[in-house]
DSSP file (Angstrom, degrees, kcal/mol; ACC not computed):
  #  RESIDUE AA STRUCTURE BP1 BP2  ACC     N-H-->O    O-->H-N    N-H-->O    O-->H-N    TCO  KAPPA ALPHA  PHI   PSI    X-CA   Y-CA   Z-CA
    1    1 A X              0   0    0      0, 0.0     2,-0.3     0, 0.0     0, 0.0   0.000 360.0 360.0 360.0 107.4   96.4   98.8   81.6
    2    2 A X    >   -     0   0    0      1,-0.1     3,-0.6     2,-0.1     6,-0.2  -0.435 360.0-159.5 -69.6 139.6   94.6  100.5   84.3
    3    3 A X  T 3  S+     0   0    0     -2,-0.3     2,-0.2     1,-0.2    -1,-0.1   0.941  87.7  55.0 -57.5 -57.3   96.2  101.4   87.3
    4    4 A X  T 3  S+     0   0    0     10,-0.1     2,-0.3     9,-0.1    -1,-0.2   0.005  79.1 124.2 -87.7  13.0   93.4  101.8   89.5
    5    5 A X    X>  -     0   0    0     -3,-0.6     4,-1.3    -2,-0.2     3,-1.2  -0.723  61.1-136.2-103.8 112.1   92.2   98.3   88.8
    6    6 A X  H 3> S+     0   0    0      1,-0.3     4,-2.2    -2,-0.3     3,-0.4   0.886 102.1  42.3 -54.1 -64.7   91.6   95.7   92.0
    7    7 A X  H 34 S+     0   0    0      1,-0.2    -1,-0.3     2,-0.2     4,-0.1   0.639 112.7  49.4 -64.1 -24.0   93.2   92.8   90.1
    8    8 A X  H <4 S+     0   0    0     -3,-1.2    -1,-0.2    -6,-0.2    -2,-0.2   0.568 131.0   1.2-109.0  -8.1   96.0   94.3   88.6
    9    9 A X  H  X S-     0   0    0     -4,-1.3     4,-0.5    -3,-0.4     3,-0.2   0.501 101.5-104.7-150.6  -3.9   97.8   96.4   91.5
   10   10 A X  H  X  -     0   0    0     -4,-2.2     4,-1.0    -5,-0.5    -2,-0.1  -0.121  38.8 -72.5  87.1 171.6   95.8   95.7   94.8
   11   11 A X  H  > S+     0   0    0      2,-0.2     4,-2.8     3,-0.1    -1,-0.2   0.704 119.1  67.8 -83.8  -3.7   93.6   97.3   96.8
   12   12 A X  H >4>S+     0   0    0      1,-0.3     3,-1.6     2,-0.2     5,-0.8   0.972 113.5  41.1 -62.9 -71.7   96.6  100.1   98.6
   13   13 A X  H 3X5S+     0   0    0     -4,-0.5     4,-1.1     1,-0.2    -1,-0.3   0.818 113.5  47.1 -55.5 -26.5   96.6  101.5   95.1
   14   14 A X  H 3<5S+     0   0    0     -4,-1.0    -1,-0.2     2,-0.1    -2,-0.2   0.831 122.5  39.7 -70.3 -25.6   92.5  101.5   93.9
   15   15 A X  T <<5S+     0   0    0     -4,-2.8    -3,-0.1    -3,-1.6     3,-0.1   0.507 128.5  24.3-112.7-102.8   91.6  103.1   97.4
   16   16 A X  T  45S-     0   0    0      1,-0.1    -3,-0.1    13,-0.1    -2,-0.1   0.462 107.3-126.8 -63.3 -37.4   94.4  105.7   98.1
   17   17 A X     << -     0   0    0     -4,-1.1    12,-2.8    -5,-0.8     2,-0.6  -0.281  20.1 -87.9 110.9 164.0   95.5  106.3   94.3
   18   18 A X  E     -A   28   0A   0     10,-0.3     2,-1.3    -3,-0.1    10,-0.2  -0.617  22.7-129.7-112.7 156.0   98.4  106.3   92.8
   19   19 A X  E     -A   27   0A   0      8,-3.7     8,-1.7    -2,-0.6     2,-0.4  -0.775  24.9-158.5-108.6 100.8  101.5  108.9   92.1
   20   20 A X        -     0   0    0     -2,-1.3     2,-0.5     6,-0.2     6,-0.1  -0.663  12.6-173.6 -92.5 132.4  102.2  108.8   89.0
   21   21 A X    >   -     0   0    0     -2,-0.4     3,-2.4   120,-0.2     2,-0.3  -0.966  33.5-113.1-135.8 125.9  106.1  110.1   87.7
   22   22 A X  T 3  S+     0   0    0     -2,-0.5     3,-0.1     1,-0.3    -2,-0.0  -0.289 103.8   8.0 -54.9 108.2  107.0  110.5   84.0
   23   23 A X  T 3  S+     0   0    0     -2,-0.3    -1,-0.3     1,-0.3     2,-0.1   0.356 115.1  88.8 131.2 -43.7  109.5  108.0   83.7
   24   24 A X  S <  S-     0   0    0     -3,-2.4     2,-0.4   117,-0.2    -1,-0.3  -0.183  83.6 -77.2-116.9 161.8  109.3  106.4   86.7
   25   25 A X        -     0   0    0     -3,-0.1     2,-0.3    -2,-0.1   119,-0.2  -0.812  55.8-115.5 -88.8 146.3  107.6  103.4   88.8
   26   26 A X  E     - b   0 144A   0    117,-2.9   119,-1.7    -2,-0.4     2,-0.3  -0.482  31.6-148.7 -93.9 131.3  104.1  104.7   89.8
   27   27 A X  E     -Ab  19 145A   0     -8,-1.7    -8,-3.7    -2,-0.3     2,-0.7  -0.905   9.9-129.5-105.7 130.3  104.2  104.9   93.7
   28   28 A X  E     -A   18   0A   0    117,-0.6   -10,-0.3    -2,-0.3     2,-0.2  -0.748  18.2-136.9 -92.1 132.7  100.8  104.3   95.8
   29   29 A X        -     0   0    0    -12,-2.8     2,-0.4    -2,-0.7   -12,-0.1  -0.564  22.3-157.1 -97.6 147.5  100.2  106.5   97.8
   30   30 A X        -     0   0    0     -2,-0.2     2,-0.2   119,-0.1    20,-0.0  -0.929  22.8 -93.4-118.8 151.0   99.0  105.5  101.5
   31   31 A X        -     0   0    0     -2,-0.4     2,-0.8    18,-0.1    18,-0.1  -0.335  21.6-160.0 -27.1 107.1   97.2  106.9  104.2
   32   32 A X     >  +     0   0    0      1,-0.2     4,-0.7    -2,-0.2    18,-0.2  -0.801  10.1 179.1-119.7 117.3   98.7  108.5  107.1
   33   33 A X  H  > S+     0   0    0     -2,-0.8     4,-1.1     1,-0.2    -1,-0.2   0.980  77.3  41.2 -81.6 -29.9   96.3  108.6  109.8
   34   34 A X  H  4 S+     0   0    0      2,-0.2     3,-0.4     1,-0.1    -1,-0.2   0.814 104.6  60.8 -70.6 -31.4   98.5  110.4  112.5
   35   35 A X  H >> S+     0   0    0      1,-0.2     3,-3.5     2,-0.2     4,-1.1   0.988 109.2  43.5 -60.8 -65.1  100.3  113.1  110.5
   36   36 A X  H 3< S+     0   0    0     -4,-0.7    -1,-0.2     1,-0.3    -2,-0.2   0.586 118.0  42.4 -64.6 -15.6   97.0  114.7  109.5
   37   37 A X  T 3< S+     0   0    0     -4,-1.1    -1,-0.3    -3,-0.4    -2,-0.2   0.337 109.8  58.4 -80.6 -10.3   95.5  114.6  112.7
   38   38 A X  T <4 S+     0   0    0     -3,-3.5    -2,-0.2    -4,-0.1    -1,-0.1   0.745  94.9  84.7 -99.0 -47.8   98.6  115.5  114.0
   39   39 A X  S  < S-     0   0    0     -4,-1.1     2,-0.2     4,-0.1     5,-0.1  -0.068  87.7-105.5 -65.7 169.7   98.5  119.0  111.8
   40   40 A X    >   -     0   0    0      1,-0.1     3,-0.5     4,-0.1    -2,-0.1  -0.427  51.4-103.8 -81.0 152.4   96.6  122.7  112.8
   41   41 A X  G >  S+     0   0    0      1,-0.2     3,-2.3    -2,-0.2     2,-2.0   0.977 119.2  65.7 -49.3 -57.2   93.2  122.5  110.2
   42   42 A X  G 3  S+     0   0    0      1,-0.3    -1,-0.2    -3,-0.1    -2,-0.0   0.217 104.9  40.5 -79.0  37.5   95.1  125.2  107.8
   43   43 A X  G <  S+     0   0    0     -2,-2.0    -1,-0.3    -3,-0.5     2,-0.2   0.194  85.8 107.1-153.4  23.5   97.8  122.8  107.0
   44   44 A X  S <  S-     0   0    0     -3,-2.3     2,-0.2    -5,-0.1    -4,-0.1  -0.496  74.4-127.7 -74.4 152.0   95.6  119.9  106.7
   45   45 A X        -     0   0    0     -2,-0.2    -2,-0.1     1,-0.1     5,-0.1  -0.792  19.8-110.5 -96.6 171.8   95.5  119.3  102.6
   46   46 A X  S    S+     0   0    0     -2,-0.2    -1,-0.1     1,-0.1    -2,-0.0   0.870 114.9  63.0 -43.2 -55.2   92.0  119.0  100.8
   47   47 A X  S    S-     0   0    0      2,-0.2    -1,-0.1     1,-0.2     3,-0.1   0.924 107.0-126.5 -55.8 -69.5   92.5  114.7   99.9
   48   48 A X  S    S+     0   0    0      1,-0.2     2,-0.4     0, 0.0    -1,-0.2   0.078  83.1  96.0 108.5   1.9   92.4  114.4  104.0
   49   49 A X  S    S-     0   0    0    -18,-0.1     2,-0.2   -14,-0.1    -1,-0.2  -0.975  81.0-117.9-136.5 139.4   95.7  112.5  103.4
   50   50 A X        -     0   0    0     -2,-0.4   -18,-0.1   -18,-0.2   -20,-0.1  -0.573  35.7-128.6 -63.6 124.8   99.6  113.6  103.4
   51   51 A X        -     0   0    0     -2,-0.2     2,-0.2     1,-0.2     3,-0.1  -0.342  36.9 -72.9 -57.8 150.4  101.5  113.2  100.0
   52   52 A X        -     0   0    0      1,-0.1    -1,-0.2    -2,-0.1     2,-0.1  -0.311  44.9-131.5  -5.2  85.7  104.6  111.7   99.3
   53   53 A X        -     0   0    0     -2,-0.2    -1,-0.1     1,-0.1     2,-0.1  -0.205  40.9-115.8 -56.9 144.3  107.6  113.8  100.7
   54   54 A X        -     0   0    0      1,-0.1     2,-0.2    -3,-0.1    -1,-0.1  -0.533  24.8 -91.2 -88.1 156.9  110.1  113.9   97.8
   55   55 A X        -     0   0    0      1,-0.1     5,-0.2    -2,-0.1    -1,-0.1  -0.365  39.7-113.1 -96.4 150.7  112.9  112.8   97.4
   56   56 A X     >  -     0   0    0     -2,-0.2     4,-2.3     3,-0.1     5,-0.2   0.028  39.4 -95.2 -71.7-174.0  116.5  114.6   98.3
   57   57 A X  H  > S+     0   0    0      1,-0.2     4,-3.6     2,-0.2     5,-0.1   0.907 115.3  47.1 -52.1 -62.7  118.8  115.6   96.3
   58   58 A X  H  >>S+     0   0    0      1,-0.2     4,-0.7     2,-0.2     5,-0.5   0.968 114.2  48.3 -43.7 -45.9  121.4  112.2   96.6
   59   59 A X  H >>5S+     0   0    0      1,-0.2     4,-3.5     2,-0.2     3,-1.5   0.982 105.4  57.5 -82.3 -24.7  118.7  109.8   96.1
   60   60 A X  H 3X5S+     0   0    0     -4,-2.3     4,-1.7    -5,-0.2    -1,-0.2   0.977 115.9  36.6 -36.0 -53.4  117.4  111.8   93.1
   61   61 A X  H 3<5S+     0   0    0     -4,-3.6    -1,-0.2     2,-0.3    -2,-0.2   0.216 111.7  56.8-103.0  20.4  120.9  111.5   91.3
   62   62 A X  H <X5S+     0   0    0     -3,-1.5     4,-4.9    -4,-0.7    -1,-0.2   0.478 104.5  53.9-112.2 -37.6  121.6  107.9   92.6
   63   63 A X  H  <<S+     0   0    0     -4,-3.5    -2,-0.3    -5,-0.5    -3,-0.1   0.798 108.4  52.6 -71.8 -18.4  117.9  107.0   90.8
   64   64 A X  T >X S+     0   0    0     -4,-1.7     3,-0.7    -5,-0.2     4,-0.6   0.935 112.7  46.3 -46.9 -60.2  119.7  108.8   87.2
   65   65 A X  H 3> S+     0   0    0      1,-0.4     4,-0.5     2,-0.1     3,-0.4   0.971 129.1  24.6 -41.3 -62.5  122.6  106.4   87.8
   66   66 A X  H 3< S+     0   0    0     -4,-4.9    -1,-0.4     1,-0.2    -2,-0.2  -0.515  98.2  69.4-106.7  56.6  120.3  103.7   88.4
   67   67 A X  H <> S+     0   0    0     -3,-0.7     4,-1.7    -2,-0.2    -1,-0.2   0.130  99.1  59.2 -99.9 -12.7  117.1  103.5   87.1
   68   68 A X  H  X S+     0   0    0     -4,-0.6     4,-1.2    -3,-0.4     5,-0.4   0.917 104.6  54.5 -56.8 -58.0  118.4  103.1   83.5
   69   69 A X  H >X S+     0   0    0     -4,-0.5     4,-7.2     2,-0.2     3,-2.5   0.979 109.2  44.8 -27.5 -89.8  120.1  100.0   84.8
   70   70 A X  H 3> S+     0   0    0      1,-0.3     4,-2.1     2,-0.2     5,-0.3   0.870 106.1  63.6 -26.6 -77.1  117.0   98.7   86.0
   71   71 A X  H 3< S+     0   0    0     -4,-1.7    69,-0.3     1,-0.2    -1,-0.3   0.661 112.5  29.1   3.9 -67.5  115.4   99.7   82.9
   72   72 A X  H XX S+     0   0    0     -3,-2.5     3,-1.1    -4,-1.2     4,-0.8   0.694 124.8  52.0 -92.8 -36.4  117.4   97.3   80.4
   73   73 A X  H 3< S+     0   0    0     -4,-7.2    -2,-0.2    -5,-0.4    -3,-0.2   0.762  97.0  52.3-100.3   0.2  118.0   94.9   83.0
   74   74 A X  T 3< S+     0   0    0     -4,-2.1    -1,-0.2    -5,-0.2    -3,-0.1   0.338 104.5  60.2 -82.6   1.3  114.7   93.8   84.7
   75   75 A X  T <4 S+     0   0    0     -3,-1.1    -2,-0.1    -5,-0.3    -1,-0.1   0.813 116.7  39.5 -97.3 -26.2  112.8   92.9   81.0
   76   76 A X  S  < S+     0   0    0     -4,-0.8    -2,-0.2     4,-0.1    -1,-0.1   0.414  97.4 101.5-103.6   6.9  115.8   90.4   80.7
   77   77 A X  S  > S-     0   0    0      1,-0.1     4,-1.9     3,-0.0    -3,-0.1  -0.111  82.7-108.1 -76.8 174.1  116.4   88.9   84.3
   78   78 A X  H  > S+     0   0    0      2,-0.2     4,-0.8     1,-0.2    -1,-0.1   0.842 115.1  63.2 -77.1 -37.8  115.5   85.8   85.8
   79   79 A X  H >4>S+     0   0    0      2,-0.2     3,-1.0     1,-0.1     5,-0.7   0.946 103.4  52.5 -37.2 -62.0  112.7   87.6   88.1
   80   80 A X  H >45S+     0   0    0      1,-0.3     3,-3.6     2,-0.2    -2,-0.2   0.941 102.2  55.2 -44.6 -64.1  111.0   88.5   85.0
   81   81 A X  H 3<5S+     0   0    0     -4,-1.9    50,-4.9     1,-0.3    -1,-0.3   0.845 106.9  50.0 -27.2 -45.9  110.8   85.1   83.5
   82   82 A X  T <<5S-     0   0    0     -3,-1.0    -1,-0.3    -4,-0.8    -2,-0.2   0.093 121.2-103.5-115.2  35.4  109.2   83.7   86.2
   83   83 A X  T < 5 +     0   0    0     -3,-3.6     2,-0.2    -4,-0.2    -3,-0.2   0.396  64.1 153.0  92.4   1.6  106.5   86.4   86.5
   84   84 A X      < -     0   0    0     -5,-0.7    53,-0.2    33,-0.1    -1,-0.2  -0.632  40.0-131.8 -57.2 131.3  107.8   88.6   89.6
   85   85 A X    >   -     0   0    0     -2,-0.2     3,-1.4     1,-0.1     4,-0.5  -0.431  38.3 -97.9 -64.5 152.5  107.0   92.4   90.1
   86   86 A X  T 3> S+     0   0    0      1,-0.3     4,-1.5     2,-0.2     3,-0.2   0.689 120.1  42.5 -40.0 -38.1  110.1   94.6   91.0
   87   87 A X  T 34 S+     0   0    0      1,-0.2    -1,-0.3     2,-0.2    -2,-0.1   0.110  97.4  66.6-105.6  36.9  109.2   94.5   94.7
   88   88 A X  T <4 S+     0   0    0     -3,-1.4    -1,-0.2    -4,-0.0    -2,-0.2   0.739 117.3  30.8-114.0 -12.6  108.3   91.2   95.3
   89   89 A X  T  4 S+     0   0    0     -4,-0.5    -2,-0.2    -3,-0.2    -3,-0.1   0.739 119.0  48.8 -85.3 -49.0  111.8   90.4   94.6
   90   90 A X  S  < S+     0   0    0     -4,-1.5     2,-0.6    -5,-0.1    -3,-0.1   0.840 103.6  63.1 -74.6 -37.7  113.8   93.5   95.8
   91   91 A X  S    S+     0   0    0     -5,-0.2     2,-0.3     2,-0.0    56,-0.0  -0.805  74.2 173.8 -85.8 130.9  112.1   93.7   99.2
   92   92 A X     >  -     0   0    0     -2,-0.6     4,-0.7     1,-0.1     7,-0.4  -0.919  34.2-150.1-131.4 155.6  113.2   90.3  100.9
   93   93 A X  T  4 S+     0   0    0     -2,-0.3     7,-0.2     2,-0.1    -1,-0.1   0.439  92.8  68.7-122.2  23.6  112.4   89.7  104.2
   94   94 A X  T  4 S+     0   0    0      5,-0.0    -1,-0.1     1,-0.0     3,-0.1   0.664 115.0  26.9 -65.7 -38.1  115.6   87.5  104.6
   95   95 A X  T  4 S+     0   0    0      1,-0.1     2,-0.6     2,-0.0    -2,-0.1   0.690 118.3  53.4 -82.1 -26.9  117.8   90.5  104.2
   96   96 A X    ><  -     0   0    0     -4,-0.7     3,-0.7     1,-0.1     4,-0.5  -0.904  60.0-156.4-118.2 104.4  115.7   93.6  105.5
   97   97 A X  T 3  S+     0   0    0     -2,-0.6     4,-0.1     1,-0.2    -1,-0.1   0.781  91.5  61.1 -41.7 -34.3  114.2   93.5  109.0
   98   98 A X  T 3> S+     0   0    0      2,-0.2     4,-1.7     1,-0.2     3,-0.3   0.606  91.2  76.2 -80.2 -27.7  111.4   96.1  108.2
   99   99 A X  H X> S+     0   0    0     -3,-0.7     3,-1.8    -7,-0.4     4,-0.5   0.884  89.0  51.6 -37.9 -80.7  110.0   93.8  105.4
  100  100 A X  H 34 S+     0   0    0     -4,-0.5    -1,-0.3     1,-0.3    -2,-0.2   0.479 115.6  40.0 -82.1 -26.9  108.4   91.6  107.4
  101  101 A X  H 3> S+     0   0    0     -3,-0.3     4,-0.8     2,-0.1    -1,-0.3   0.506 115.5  53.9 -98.5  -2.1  106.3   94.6  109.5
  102  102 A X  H << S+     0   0    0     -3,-1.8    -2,-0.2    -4,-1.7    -3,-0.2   0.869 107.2  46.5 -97.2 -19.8  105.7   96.5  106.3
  103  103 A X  T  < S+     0   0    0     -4,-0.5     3,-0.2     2,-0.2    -1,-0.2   0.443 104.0  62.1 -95.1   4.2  104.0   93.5  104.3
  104  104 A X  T  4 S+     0   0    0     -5,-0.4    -2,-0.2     1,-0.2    -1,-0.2   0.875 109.7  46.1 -88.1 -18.0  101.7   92.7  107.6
  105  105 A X  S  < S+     0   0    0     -4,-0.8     2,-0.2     3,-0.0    -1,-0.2   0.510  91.2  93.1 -80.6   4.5  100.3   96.7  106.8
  106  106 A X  S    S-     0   0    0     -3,-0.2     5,-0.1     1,-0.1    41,-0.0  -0.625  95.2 -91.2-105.0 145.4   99.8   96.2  103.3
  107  107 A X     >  -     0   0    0     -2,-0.2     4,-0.6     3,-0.1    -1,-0.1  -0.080  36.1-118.9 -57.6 164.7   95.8   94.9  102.2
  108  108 A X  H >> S+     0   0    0      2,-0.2     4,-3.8     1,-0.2     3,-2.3   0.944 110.2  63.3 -73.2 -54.4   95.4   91.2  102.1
  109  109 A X  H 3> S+     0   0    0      1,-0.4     4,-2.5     2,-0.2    -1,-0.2   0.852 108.3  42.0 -54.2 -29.3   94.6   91.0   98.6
  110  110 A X  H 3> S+     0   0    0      2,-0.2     4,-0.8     3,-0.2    -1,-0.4   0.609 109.8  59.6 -85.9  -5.7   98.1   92.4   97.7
  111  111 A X  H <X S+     0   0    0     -3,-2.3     4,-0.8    -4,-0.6    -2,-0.2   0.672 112.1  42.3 -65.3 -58.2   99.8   90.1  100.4
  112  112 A X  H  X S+     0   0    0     -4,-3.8     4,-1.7     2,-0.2    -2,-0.2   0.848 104.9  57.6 -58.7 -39.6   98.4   87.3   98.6
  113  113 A X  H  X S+     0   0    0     -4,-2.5     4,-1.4    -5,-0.3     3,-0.5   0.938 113.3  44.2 -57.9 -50.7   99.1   88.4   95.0
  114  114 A X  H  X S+     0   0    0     -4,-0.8     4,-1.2     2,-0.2    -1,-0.2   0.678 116.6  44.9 -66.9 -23.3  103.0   88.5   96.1
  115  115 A X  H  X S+     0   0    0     -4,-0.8     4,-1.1     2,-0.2    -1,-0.2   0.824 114.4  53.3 -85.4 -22.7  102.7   84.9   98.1
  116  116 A X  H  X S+     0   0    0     -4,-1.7     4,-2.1    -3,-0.5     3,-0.3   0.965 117.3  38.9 -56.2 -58.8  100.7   83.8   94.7
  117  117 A X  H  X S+     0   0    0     -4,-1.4     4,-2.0     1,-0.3    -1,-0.2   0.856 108.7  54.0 -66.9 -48.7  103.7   85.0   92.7
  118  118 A X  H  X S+     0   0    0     -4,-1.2     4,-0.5     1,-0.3    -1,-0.3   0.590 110.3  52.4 -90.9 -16.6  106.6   84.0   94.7
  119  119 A X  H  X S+     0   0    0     -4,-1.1     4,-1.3    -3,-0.3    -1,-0.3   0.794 114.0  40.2 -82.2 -37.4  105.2   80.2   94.7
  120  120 A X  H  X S+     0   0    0     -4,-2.1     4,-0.9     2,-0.2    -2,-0.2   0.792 107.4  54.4 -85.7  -1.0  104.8   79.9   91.5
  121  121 A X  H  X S+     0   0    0     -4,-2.0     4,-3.6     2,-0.2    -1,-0.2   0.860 114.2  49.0 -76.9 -28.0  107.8   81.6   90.5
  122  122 A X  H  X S+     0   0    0     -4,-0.5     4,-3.2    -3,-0.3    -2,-0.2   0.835 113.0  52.3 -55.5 -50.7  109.4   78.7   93.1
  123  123 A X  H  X S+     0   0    0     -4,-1.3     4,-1.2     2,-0.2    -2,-0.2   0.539 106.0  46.2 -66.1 -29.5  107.4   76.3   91.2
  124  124 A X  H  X>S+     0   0    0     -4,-0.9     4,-2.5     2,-0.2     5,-0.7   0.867 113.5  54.6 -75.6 -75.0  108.6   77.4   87.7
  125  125 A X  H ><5S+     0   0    0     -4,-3.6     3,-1.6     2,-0.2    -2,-0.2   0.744 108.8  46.3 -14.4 -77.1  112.2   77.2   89.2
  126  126 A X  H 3<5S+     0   0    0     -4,-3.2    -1,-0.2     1,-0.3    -2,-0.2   0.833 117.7  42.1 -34.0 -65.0  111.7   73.8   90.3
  127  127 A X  H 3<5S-     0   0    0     -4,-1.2    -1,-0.3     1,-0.2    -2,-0.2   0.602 109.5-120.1 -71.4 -13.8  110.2   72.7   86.9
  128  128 A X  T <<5 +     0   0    0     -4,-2.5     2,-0.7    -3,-1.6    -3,-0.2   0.669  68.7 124.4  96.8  22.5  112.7   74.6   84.9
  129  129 A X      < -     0   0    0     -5,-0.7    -1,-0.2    -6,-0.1    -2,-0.1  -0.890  54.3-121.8-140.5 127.4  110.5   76.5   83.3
  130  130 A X        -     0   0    0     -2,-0.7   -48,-0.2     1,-0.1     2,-0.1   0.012  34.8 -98.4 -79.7 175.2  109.5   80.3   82.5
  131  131 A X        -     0   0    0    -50,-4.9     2,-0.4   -51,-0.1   -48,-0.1  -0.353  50.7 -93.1 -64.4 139.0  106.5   82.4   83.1
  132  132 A X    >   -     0   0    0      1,-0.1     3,-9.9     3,-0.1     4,-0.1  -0.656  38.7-109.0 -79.1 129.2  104.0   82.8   80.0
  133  133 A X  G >  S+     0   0    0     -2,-0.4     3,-0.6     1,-0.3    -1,-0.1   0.675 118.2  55.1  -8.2 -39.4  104.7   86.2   77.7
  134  134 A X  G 3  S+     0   0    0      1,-0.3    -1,-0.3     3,-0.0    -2,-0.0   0.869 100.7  45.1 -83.4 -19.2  101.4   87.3   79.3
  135  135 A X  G <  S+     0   0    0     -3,-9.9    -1,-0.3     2,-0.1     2,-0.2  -0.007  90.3 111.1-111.7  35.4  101.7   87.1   83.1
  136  136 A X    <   -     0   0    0     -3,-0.6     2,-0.7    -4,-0.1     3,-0.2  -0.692  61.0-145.6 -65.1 145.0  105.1   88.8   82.9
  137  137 A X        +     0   0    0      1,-0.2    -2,-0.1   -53,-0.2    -3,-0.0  -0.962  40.9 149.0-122.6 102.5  105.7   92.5   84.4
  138  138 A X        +     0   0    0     -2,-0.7     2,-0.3   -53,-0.0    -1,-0.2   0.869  39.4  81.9 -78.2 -57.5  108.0   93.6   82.1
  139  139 A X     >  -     0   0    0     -3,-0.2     4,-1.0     1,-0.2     3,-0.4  -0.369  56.6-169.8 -58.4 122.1  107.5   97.3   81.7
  140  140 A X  T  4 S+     0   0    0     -2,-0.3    -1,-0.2   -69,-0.3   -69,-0.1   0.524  85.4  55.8 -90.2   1.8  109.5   98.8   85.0
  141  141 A X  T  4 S+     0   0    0    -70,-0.1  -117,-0.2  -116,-0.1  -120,-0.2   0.801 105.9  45.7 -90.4 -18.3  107.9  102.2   84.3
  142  142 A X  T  4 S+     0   0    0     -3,-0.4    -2,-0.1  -117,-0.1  -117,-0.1   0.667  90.0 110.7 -88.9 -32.3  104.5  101.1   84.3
  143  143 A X     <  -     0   0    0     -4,-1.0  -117,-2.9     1,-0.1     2,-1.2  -0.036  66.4-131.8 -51.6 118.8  104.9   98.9   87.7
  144  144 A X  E     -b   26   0A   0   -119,-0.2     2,-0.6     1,-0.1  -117,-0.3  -0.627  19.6-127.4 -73.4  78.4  103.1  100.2   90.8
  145  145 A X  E  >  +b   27   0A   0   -119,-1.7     4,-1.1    -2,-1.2  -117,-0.6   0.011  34.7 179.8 -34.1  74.5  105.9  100.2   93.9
  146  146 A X  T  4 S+     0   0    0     -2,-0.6     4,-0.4     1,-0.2     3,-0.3   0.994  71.3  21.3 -60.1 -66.9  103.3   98.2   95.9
  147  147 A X  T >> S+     0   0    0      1,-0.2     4,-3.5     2,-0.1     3,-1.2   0.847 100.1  87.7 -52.8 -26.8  105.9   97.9   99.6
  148  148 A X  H 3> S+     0   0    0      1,-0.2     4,-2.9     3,-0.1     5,-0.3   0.974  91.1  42.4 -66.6 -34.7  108.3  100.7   98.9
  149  149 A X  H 3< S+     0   0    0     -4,-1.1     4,-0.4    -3,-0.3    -1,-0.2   0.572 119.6  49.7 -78.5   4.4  105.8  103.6  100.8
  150  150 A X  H <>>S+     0   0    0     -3,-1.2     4,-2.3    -4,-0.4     5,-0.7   0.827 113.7  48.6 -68.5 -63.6  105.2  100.5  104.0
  151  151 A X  H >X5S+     0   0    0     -4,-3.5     4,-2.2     1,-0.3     3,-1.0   0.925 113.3  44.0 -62.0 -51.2  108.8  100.2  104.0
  152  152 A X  H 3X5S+     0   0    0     -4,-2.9     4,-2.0    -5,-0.4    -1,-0.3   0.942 109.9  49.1 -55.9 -41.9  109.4  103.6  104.2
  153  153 A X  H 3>5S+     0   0    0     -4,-0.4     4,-1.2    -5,-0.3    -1,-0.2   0.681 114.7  46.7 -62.4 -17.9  107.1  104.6  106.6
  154  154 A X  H <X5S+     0   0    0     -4,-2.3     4,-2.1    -3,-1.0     5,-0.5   0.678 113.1  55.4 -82.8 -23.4  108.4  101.4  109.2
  155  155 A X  H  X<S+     0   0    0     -4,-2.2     4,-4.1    -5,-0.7     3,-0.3   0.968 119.0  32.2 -53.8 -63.3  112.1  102.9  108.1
  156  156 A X  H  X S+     0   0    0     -4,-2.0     4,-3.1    -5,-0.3     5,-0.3   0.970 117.0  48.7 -26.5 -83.9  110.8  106.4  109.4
  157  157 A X  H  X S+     0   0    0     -4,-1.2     4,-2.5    -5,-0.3    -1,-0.2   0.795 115.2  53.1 -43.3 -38.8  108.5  105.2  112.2
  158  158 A X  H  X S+     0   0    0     -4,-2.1     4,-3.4    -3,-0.3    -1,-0.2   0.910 113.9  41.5 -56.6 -65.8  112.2  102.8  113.1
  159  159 A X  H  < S+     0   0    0     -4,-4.1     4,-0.4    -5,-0.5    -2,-0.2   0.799 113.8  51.9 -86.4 -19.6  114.5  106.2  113.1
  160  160 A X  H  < S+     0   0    0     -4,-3.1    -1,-0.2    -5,-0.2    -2,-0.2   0.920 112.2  47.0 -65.7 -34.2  111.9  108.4  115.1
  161  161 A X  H >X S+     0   0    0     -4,-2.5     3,-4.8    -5,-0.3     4,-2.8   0.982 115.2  47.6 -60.8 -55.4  111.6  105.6  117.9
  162  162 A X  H 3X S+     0   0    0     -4,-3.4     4,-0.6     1,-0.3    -1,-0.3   0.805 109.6  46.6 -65.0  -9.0  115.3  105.3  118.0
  163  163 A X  H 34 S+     0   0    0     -4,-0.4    -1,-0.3     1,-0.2    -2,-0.2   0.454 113.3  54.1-108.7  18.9  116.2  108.9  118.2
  164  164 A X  H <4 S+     0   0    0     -3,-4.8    -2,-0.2     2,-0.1    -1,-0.2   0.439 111.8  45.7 -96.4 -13.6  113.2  109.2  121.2
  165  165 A X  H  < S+     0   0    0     -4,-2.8    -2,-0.2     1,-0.1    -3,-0.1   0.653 113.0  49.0-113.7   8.3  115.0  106.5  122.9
  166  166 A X     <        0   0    0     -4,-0.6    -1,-0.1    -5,-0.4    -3,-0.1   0.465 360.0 360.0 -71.8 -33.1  118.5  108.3  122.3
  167  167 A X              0   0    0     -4,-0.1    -4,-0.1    -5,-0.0    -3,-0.1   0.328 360.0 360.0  -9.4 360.0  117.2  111.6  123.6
């Protein structure tokens, strides 16, 4: 399965590219237009675009805990059945305020694939009935984390505002 493929992961990942970690869910990387513009030239990088900060120490060794978890337990879960990727499920934008401003930056085409999903997965519900063996995302290592680098970056954008209006 290509990554970099229109249909299979949207357009965030085909046009910025993806970060790929051994092991891991493949992260997309996005475009930050203000950081780089923001920087002196000699701290600019080559791409024109700022990488991924990595992550500290805690959440490193909370993803050991738990990404095993995840591992065995998303291939068998109820998501799965009815054909949802890891974040069309995890990010809700009943629970999380930031959802709801992080899927209006995300490309249309991937905005649609998750509303595609998440009716028919409603639609299997009704009917009782699982997803077919093929349009299932089983492997969680292979899965692109299309929302987590929106959500972080409104999470960010969220905790700069508030500690400028805390000053």
């Amino acid at each position: 399965m290509s990554l970099t493929k229109v249909g299979i992961v949207g357009k965030t990942a085909a046009r910025f590219g993806v970060q790929e970690i051994p092991g891991r869910m493949s992260i997309p990387k996005i475009q930050h237009d203000l950081t780089v513009n923001m920087l002196p030239k000699s701290q600019v990088p080559v791409t024109g675009r700022m990488d991924p900060i990595p992550p500290n120490a805690l959440t490193r060794a909370v993803d050991k805990v738990m990404f095993p978890i995840i591992k065995f337990y998303y291939p068998r879960s109820v998501q799965c059945e009815l054909g949802l990727r890891f974040d069309d499920w995890y990010y809700n934008q009943a629970t999380d305020k930031n959802v709801g401003t992080a899927l209006s930056r995300i490309d249309d085409i991937d905005l649609q694939l998750r509303n595609f999903r998440g009716l028919r997965a409603s639609q299997l519900a009704i009917e009782r009935t699982v997803c077919p063996e093929a349009e299932r995302w089983e492997e969680v290592v292979g899965e692109v984390r299309y929302v987590k680098p929106w959500i972080e970056q409104v999470r960010k954008e969220k905790a700069e505002a508030d500690a400028w209006d805390n000053y």
